[in-house]
C-alpha positions, 0 to 999 in steps of 0.5 A: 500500500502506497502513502498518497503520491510518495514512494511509501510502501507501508502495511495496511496497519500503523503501529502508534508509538504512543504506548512506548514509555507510558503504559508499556515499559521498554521491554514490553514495548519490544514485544509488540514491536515484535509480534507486528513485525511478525506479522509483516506490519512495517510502518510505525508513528511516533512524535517528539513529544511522546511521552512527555505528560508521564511524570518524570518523561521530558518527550522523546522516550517512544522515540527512544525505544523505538530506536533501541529495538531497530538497532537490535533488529536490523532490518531498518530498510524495511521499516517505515519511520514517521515522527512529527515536530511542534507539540512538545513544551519548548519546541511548541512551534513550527519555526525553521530553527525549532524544526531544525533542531527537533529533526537533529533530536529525532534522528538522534533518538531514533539511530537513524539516518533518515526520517521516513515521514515527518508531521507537523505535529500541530498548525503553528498560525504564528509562523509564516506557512513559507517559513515552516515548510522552507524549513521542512524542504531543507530537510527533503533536499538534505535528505534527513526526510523523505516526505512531510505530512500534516497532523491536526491541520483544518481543511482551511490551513490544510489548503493554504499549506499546499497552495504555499509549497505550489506556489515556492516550490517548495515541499508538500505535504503528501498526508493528513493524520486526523482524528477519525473512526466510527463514533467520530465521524462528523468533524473529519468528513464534514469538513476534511475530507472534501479538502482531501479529495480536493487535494489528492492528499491521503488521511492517516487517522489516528484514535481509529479505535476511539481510545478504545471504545470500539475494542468492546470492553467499555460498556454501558453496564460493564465492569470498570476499566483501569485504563489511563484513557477510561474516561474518554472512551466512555463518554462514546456511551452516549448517543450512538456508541452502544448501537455502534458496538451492538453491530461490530459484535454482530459482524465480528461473530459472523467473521469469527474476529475481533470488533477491533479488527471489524472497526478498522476494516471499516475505517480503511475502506472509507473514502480518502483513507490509506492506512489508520492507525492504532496503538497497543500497550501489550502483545494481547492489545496487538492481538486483537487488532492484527485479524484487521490485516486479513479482514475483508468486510462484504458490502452489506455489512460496511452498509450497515457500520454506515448506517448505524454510526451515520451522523446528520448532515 
């Protein structure tokens, strides 16, 4: 599967790197690695940033880890490494110089030569858009970066962006990472997606599995999860969320699979998507995802998930 209009061959999966140095220590993270690795996912997402909200964490720690286990591997140039600069405290920006030395720390963490796609991790309307992206080519030409992508851009400064690198040939982004699966549906086709199609641009969403939600072990009567994200994937209890999970338990009975794996089947066969995202912090976590990488859904069913996770245009 190709990334847009790059030369990115990446598996149908991303792994998110977020769990590394949060929920999942450095051996655990190892073990997933592994099992995704394993079964021949080779695209993986980190940021500068993660993970520094953990107590103790200063940003970077998945980036770390993520690098430790490539040098113990070996197999590099099979791998598809994407981090993103502009969301951790003190390099909160897009300028050329917080880019500059967030790229030189990256690579850095991870051992590498080369980044193989890098986000904007966040808008910066304060920095000029030819600045930030002069500073992104910099990096393209030099080779430090092959592509540069978008994250949690509007349609409006997603557009903008690109009419920038068109008209100072300068870099583009080829991709959109954003927030969309199931139960959060409206923001992104509302608004993003239109300027997706409109710019021949991919989506890469993350939270596909809405912090857990669509795993099925949130329920409306069910026992407590001890999780750092419980609380916002409970709130999807209101409103449509148990019809939702009501009817990826179906199909997934009828596959003899995982509601995880049904979601992101979804999710991957919606118009703009390439290939969605989802973290793990343990090996079983990564389980019930994998049966995604083989699952094919019949046109009914996609009909259905459309149907009951609809919102009102």
């Amino acid at each position: 599967m190709r990334i847009g209009n790059s030369d990115l061959e990446v598996s149908p999966l991303c792994l998110g790197g977020n769990p590394f140095g949060w929920t999942a220590d450095e051996e655990t993270s190892f073990a997933v690695l592994d099992a995704f690795a394993q079964a021949g996912g080779n695209f993986f997402d980190t940021a500068d940033r993660y993970t520094f909200h953990v107590p103790g964490n200063s940003g970077g720690e998945s980036e770390t880890i993520i690098g430790r286990w490539l040098k113990t591997r070996g197999d590099r140039d099979q791998m598809v490494i994407a981090t993103k600069v502009g969301a951790l405290p003190g390099l909160d920006n897009l300028r050329p110089e917080t880019i500059r030395q967030a790229a030189e720390d990256s690579l850095r963490r991870l051992g590498l030569d080369h980044i193989d796609l890098y986000y904007a991790h966040v808008d910066d309307p304060g920095t000029p858009l030819a600045e930030t992206l002069g500073a992104f080519d910099e990096l393209v030409r030099s080779g430090k970066v092959r592509h540069i992508a978008a994250s949690n851009y509007t349609a409006a400064r997603l557009s903008a962006a690109l009419e920038t690198s068109d008209r100072e040939g300068l870099a583009a982004y080829v991709a959109l990472q954003a927030e969309y699966n199931l139960v959060q549906r409206e923001n992104y086709e509302r608004d993003l997606a239109p300027a997706v199609t409109r710019t021949g641009l991919v989506c890469l969403p993350y939270v596909a599995l809405a912090r857990g939600f669509l795993t099925g072990k949130y329920r409306p009567d069910g026992p407590r999860v001890d999780s750092p994200r419980a609380d916002q994937a409970r709130a999807h209890l209101d409103g449509k969320g148990p019809a939702v999970l009501a009817t990826l338990e179906e199909v997934a009975a009828a596959h003899h699979t995982t509601m995880a794996a049904v979601a992101l089947a979804w999710l991957a066969v919606q118009p703009t998507v390439a290939t969605p995202l989802a973290g793990a912090r343990n090996p079983a976590q990564l389980a019930d995802l994998l049966p995604y990488l083989t699952l094919r859904l019949a046109d009914d069913e996609i009909a259905l998930l459309d149907q009951v996770s609809a919102w009102t245009q």
